[in-house]
PDB file as gemmi writes it, atoms N, CA and C in Angstrom:
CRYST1    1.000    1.000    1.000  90.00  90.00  90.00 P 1                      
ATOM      1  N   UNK A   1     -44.305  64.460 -15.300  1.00  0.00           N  
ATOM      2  CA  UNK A   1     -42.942  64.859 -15.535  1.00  0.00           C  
ATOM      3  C   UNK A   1     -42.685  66.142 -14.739  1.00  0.00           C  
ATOM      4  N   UNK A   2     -41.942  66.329 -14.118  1.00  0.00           N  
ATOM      5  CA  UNK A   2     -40.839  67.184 -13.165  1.00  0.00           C  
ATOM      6  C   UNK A   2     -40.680  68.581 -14.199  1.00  0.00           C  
ATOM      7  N   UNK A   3     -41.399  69.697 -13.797  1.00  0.00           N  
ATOM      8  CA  UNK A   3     -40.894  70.958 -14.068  1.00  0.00           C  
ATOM      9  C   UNK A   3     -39.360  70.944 -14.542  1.00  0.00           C  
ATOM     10  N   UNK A   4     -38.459  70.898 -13.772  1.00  0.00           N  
ATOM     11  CA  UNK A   4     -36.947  70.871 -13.732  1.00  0.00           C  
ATOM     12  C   UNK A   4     -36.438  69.780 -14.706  1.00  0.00           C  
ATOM     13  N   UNK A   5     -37.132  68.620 -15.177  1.00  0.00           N  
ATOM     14  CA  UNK A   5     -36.557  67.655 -16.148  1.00  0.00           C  
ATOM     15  C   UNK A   5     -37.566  67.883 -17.327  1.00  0.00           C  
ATOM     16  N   UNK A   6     -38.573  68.798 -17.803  1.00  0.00           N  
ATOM     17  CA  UNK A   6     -39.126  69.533 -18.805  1.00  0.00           C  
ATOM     18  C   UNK A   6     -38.366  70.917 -19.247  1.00  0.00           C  
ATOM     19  N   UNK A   7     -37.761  71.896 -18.557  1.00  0.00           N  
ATOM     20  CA  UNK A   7     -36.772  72.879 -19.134  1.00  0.00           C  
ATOM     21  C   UNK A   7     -35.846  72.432 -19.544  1.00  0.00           C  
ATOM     22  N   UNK A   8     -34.543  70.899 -19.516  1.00  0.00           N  
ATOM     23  CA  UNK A   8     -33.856  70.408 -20.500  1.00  0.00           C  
ATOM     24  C   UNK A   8     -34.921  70.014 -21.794  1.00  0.00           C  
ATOM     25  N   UNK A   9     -35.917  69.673 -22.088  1.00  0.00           N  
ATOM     26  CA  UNK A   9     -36.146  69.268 -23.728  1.00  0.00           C  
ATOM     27  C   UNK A   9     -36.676  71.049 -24.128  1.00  0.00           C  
ATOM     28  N   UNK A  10     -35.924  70.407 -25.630  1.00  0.00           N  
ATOM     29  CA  UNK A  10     -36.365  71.464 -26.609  1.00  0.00           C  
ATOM     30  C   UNK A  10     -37.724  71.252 -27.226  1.00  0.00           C  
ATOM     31  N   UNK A  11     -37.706  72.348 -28.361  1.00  0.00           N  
ATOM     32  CA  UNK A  11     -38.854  72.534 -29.122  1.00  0.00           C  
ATOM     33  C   UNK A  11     -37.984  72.003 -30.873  1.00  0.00           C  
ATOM     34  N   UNK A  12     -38.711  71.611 -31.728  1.00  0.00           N  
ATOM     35  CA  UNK A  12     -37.685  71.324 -33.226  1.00  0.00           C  
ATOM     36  C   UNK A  12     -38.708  71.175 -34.212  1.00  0.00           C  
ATOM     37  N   UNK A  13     -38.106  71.942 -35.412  1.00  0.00           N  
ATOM     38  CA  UNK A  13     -39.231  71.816 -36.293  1.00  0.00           C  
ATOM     39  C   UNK A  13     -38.810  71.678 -37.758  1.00  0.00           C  
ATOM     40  N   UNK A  14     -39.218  70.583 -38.533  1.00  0.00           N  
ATOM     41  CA  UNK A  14     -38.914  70.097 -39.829  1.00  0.00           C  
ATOM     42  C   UNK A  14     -39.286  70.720 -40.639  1.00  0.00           C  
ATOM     43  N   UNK A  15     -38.524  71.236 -41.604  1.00  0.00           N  
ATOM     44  CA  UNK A  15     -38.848  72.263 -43.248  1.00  0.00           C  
ATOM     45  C   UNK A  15     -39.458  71.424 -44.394  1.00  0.00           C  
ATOM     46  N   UNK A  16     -41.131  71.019 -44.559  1.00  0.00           N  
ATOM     47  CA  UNK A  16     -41.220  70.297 -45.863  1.00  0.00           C  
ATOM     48  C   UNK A  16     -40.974  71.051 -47.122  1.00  0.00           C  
ATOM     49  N   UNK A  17     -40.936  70.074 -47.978  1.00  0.00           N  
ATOM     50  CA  UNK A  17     -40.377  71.405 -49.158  1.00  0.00           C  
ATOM     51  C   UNK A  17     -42.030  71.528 -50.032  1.00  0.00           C  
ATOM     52  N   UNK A  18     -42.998  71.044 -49.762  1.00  0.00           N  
ATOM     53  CA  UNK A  18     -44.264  71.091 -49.757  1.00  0.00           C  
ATOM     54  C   UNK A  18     -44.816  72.187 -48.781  1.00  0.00           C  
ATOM     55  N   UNK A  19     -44.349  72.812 -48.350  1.00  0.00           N  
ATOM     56  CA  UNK A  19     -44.579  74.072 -47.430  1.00  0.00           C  
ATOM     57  C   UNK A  19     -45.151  73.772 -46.075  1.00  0.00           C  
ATOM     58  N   UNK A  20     -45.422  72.799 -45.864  1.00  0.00           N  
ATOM     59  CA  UNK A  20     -45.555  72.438 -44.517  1.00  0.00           C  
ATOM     60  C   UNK A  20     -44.281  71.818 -43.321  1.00  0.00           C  
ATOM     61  N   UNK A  21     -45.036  72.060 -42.275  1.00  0.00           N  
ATOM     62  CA  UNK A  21     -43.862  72.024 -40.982  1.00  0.00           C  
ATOM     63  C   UNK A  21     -44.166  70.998 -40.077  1.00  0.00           C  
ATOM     64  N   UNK A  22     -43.350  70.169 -39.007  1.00  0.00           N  
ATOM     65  CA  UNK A  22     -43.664  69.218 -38.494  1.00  0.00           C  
ATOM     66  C   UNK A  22     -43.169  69.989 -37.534  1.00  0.00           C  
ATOM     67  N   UNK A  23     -43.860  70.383 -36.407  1.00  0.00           N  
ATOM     68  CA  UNK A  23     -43.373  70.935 -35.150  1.00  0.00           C  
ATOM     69  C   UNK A  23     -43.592  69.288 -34.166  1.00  0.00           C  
ATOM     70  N   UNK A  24     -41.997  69.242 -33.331  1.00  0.00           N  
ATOM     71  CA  UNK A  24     -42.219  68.500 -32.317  1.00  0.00           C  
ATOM     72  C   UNK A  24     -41.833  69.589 -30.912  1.00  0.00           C  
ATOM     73  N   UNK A  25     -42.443  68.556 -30.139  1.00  0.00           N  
ATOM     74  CA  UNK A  25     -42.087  69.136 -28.962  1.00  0.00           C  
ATOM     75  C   UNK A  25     -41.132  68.319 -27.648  1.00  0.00           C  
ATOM     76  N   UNK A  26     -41.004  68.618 -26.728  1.00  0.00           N  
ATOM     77  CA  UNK A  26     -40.068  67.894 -25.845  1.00  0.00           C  
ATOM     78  C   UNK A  26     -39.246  66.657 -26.125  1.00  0.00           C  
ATOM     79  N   UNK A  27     -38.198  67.246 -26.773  1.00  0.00           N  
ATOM     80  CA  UNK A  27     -37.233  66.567 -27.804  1.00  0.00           C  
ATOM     81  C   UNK A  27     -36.074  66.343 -26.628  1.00  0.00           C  
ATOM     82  N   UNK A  28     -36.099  64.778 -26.225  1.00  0.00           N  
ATOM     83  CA  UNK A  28     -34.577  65.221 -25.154  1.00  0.00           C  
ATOM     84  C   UNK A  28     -33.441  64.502 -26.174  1.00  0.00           C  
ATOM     85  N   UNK A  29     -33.300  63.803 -27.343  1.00  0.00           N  
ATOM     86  CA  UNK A  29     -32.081  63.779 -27.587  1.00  0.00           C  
ATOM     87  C   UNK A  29     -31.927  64.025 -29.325  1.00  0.00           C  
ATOM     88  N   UNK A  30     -31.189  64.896 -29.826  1.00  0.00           N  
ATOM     89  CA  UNK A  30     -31.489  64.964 -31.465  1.00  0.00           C  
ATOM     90  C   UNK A  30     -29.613  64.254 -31.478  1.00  0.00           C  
ATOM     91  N   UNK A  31     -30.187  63.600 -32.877  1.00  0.00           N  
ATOM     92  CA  UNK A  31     -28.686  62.735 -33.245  1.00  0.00           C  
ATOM     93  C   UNK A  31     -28.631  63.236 -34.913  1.00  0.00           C  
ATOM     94  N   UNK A  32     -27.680  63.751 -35.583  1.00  0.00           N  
ATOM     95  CA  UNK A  32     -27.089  63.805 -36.472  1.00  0.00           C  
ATOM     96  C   UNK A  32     -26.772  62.829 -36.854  1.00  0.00           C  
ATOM     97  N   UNK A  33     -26.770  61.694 -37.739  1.00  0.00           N  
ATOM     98  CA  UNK A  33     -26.035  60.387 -38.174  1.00  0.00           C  
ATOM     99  C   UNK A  33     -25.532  59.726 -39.006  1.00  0.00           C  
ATOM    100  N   UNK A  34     -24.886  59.270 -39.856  1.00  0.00           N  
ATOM    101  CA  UNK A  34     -24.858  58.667 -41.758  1.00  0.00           C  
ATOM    102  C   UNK A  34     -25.362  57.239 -41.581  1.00  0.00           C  
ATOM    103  N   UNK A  35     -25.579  57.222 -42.377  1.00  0.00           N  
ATOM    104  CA  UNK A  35     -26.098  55.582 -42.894  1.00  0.00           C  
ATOM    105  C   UNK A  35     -24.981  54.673 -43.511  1.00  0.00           C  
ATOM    106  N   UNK A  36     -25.040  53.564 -43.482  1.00  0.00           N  
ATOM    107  CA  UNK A  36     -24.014  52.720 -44.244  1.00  0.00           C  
ATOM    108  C   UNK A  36     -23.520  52.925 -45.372  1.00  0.00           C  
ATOM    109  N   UNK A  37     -24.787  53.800 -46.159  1.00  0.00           N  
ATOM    110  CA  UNK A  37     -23.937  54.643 -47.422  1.00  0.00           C  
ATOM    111  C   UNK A  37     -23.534  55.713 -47.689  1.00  0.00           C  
ATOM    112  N   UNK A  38     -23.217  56.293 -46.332  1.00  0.00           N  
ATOM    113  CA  UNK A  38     -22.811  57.410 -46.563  1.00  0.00           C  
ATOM    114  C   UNK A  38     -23.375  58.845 -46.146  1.00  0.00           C  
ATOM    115  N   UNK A  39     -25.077  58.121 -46.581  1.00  0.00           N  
ATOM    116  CA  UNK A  39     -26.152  59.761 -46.333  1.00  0.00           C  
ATOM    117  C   UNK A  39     -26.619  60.199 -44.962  1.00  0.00           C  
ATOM    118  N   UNK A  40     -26.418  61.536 -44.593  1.00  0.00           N  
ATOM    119  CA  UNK A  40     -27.289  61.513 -43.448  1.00  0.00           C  
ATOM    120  C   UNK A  40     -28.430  61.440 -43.346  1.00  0.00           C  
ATOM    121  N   UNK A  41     -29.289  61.367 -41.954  1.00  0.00           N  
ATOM    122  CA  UNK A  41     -30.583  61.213 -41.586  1.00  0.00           C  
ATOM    123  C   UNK A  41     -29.812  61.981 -40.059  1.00  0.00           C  
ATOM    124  N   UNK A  42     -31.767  62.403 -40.059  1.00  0.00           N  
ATOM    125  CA  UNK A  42     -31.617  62.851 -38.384  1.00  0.00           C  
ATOM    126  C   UNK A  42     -32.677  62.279 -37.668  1.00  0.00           C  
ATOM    127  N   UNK A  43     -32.150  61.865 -36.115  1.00  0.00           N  
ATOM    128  CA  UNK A  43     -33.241  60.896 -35.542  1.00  0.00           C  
ATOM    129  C   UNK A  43     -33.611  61.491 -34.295  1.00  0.00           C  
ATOM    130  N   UNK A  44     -34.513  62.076 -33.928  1.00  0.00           N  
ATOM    131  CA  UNK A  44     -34.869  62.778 -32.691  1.00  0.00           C  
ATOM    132  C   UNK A  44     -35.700  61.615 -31.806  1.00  0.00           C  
ATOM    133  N   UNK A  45     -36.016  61.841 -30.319  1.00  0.00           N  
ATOM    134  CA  UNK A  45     -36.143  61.253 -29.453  1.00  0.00           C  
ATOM    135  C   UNK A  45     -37.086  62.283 -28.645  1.00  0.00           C  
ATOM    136  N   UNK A  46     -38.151  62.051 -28.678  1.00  0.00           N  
ATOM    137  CA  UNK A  46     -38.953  62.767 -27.980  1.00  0.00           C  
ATOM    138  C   UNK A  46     -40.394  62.083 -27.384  1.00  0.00           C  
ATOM    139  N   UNK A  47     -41.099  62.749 -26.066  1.00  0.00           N  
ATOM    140  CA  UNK A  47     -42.124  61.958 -25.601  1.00  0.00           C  
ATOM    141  C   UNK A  47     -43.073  62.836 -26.255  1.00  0.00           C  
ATOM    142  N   UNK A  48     -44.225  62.013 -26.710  1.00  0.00           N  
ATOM    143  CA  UNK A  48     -45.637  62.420 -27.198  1.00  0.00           C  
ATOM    144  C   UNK A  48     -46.432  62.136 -26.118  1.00  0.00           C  
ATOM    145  N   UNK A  49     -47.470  63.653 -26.045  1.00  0.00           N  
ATOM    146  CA  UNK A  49     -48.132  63.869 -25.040  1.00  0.00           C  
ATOM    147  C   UNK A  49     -49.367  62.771 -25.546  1.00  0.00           C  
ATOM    148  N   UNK A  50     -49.598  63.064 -26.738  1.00  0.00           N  
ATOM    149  CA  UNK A  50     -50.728  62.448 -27.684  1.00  0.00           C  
ATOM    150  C   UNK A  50     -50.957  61.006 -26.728  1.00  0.00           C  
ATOM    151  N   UNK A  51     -49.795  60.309 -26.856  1.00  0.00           N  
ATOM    152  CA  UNK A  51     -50.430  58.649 -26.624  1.00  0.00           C  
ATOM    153  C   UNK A  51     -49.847  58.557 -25.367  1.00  0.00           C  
ATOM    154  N   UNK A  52     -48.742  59.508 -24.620  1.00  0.00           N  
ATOM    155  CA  UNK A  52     -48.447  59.133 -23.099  1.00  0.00           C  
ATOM    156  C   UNK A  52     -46.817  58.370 -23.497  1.00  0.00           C  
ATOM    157  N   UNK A  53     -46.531  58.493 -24.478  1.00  0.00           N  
ATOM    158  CA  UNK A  53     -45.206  57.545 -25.180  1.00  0.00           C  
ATOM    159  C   UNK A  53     -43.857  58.334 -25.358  1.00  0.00           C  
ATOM    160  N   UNK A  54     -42.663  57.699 -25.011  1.00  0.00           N  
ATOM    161  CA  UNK A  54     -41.766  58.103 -25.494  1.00  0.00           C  
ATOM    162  C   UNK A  54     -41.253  57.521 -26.986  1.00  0.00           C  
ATOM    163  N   UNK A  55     -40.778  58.676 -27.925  1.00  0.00           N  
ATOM    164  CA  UNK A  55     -41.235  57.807 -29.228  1.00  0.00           C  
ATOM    165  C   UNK A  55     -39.560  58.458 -29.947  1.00  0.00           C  
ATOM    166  N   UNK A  56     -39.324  57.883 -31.551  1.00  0.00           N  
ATOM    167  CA  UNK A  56     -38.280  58.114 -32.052  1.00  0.00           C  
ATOM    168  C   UNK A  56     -38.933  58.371 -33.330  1.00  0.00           C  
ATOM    169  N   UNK A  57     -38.353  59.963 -33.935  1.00  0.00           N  
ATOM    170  CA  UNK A  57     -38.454  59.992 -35.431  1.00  0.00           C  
ATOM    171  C   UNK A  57     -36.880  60.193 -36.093  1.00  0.00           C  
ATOM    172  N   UNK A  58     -37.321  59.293 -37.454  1.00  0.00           N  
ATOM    173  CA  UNK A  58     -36.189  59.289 -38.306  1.00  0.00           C  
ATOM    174  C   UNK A  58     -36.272  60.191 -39.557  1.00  0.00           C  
ATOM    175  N   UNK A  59     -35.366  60.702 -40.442  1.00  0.00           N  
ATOM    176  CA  UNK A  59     -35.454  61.904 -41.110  1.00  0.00           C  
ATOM    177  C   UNK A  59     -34.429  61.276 -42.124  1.00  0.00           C  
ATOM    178  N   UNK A  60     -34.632  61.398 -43.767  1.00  0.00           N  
ATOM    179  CA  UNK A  60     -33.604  61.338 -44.282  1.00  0.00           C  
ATOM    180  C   UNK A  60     -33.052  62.772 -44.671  1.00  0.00           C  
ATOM    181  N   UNK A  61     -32.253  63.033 -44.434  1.00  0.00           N  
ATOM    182  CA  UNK A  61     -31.774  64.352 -44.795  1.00  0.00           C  
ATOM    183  C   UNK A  61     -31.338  64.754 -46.675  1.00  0.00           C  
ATOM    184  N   UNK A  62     -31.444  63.919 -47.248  1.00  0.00           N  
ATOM    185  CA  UNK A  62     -31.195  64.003 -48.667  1.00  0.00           C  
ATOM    186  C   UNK A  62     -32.234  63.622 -49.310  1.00  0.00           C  
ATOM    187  N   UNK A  63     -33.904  63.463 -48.640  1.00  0.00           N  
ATOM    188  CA  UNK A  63     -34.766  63.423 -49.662  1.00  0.00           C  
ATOM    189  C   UNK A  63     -35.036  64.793 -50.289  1.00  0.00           C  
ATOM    190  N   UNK A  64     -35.666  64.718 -51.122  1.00  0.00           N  
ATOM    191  CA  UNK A  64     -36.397  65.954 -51.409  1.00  0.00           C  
ATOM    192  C   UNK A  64     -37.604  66.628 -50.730  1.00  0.00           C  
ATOM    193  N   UNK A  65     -37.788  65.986 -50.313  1.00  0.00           N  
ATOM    194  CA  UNK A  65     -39.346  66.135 -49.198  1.00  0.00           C  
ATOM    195  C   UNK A  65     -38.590  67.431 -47.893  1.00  0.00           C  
ATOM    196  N   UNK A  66     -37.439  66.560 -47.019  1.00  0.00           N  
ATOM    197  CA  UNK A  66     -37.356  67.896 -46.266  1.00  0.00           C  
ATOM    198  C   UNK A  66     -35.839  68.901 -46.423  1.00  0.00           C  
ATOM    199  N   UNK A  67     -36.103  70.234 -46.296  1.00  0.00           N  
ATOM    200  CA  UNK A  67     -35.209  70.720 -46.938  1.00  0.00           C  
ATOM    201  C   UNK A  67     -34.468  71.407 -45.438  1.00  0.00           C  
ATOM    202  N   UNK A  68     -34.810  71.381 -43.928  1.00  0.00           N  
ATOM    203  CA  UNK A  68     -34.154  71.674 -43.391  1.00  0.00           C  
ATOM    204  C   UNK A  68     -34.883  71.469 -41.833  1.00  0.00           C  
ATOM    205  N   UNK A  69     -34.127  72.215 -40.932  1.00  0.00           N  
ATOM    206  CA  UNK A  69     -34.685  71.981 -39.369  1.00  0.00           C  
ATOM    207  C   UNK A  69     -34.297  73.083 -38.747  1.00  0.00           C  
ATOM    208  N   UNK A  70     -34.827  73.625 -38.114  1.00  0.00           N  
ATOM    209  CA  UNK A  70     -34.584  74.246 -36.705  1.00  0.00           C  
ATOM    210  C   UNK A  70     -35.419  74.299 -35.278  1.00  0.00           C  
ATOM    211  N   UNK A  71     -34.350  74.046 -34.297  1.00  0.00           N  
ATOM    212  CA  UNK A  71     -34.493  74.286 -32.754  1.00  0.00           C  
ATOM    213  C   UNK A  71     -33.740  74.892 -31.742  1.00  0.00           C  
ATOM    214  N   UNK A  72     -34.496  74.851 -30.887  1.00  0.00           N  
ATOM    215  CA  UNK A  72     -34.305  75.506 -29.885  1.00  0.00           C  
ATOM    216  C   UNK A  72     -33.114  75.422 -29.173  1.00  0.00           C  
ATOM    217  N   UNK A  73     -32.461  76.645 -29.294  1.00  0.00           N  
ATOM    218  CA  UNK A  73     -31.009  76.747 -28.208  1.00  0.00           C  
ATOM    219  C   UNK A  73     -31.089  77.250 -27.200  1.00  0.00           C  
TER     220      UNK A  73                                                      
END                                                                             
C-alpha cells in the first residue's frame, strides 16, 4: 500500500463497558447507520494487516457491552 493512500485511513477505537478497548487501525470508511428498527449500529471498513484482508466490523450501538468510540480527525 502507497504511503499517500495510507495517510487517508484513520486510527478508531471502541469503549467496552468491561473496561477494555478494541483499537483498529487503517479504517478507510466508518458508517453511522439504523437498522430496520430503528437502532443504530456502526460499521467500519478497514484492512487487517493480521491476515493481508480487507475486512468489515459491525457494532450495535445500544448494547450494553459498548458504551462509545473515538477517532482520529
Amino acid at each position: 500500500m502507497s504511503r499517500k493512500k495510507d495517510r487517508k485511513r484513520k486510527n478508531f477505537t471502541i469503549f467496552l463497558a468491561n473496561g477494555k478497548t478494541l483499537h483498529f487501525t487503517n479504517i478507510s470508511k466508518k458508517e453511522d447507520l439504523i437498522d430496520e428498527k430503528g437502532y443504530p449500529y456502526l460499521v467500519l471498513h478497514y484492512f487487517d494487516k493480521r491476515i493481508n484482508k480487507q475486512r468489515t466490523a459491525y457494532f450495535e450501538m445500544i448494547n450494553g457491552n459498548v458504551i462509545g468510540y473515538a477517532e482520529d480527525k
